[in-house]
C-alpha positions in Angstrom: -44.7 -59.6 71.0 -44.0 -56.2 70.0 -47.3 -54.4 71.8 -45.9 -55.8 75.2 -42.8 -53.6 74.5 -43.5 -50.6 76.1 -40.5 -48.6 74.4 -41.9 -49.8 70.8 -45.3 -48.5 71.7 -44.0 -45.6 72.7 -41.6 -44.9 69.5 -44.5 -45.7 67.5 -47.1 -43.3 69.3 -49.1 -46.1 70.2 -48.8 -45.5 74.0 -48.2 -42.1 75.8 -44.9 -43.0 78.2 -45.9 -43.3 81.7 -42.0 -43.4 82.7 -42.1 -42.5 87.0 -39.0 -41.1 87.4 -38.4 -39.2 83.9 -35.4 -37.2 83.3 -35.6 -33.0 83.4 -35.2 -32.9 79.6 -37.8 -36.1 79.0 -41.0 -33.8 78.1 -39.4 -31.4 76.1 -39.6 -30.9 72.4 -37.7 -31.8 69.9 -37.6 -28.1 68.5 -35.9 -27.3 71.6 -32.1 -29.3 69.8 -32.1 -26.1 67.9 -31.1 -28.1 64.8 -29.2 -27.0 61.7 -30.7 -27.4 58.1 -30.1 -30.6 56.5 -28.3 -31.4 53.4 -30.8 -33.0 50.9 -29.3 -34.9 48.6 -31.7 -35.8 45.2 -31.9 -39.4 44.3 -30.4 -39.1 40.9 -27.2 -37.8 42.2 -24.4 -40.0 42.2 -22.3 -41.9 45.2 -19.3 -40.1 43.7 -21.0 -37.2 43.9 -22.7 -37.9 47.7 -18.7 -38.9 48.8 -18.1 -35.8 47.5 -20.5 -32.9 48.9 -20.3 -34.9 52.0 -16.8 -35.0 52.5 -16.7 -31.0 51.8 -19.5 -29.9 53.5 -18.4 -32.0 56.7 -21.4 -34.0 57.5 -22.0 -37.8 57.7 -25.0 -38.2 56.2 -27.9 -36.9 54.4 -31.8 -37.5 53.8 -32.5 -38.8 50.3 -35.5 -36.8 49.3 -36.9 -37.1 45.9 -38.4 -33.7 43.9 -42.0 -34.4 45.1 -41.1 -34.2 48.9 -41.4 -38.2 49.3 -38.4 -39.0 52.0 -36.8 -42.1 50.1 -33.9 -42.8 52.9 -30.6 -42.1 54.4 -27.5 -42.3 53.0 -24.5 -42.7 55.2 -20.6 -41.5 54.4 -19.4 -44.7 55.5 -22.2 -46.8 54.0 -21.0 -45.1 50.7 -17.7 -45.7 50.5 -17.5 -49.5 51.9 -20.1 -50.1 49.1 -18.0 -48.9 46.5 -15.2 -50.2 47.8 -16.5 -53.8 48.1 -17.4 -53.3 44.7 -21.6 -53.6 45.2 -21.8 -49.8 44.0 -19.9 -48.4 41.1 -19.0 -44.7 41.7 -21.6 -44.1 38.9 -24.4 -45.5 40.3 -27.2 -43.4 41.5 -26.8 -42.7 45.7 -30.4 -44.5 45.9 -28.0 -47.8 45.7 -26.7 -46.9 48.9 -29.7 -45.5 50.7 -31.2 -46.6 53.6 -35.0 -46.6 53.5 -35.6 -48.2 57.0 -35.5 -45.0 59.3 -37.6 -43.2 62.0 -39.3 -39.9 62.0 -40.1 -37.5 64.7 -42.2 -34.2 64.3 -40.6 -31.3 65.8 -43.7 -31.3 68.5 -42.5 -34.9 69.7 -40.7 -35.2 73.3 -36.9 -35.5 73.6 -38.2 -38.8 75.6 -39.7 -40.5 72.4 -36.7 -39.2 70.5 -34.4 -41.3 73.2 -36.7 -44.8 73.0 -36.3 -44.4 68.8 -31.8 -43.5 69.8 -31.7 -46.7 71.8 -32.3 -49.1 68.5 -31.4 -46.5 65.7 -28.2 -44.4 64.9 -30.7 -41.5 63.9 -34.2 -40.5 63.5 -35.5 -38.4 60.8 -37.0 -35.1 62.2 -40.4 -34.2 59.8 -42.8 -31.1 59.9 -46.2 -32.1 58.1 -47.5 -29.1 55.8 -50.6 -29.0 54.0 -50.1 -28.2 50.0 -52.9 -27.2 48.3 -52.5 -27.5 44.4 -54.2 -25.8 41.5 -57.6 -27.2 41.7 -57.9 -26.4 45.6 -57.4 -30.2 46.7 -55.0 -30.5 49.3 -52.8 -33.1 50.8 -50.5 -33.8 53.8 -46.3 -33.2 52.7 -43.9 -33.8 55.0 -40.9 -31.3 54.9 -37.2 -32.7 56.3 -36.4 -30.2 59.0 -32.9 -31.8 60.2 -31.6 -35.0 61.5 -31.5 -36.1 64.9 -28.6 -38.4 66.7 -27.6 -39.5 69.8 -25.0 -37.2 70.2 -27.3 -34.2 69.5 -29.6 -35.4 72.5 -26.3 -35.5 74.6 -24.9 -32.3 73.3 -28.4 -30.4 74.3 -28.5 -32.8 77.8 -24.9 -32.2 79.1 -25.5 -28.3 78.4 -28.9 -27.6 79.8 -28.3 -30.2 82.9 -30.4 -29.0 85.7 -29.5 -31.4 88.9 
């Protein structure tokens, strides 16, 4: 039933949005938030060590990315410690225990329209740039780079300071 949900077509690029009566903001792009770099965590590091930098470096939670480029997840500060506190994690365990690998992406050329159908089911959305990396040999192939993470309150943050009624 999915393809007669317009908003999933739309979050998944299968269908341009034909929304009449759009919002100011709903064609701009996503490079427009202005985001800050992202903290990349490796997924060898520890959830000790993820409560940790976290905690310190004041953010809530942090793309999993592993050495190659491949996006593995998102671990979550809160996800972290109620696992480890539940006893389902030890503090030892690598933070891949704790990572969740079900998450959106959006390119930085996407609209903040798209971005608002993926905020309405998920708490954030992954924001990618695809680069191609050619190796030694000259073959080349597609990597996608994190460029920051995207939430609801970003979109309302940018919103509620560029209104234009």
């Amino acid at each position: 039933s999915k393809f007669v949900n317009d908003k999933w077509m739309i979050k998944n690029g299968f269908l341009n949005d034909a929304q009449e009566h759009k919002p100011w903001w709903w064609n701009i792009k996503v490079q427009k938030l202005n985001l800050s770099a992202p903290l990349i965590l490796l997924p060898e590091v520890s959830c000790q060590k993820a409560i940790e930098i976290l905690q310190e470096k004041g953010y809530d939670q942090a793309p999993v990315v592993a050495e190659s480029g491949l996006i593995l997840g998102m671990v979550t500060l809160s996800n972290t410690l109620s696992s480890v506190l539940a006893g389902n994690v030890e503090f030892s365990d690598p933070v891949t225990k704790v990572t969740y690998d079900q998450f959106s992406k959006i390119s930085l050329e996407d609209s903040l329209g798209k971005l608002s159908c993926i905020l309405e089911n998920d708490h954030f959305a992954i924001v990618v740039h695809e680069q191609v990396q050619f190796s030694g040999n000259g073959s080349s192939s597609m990597k996608q780079m994190v460029f920051g993470v995207v939430t609801a309150m970003d979109l309302l943050t940018f919103v509620s300071r560029n209104d234009k009624k």
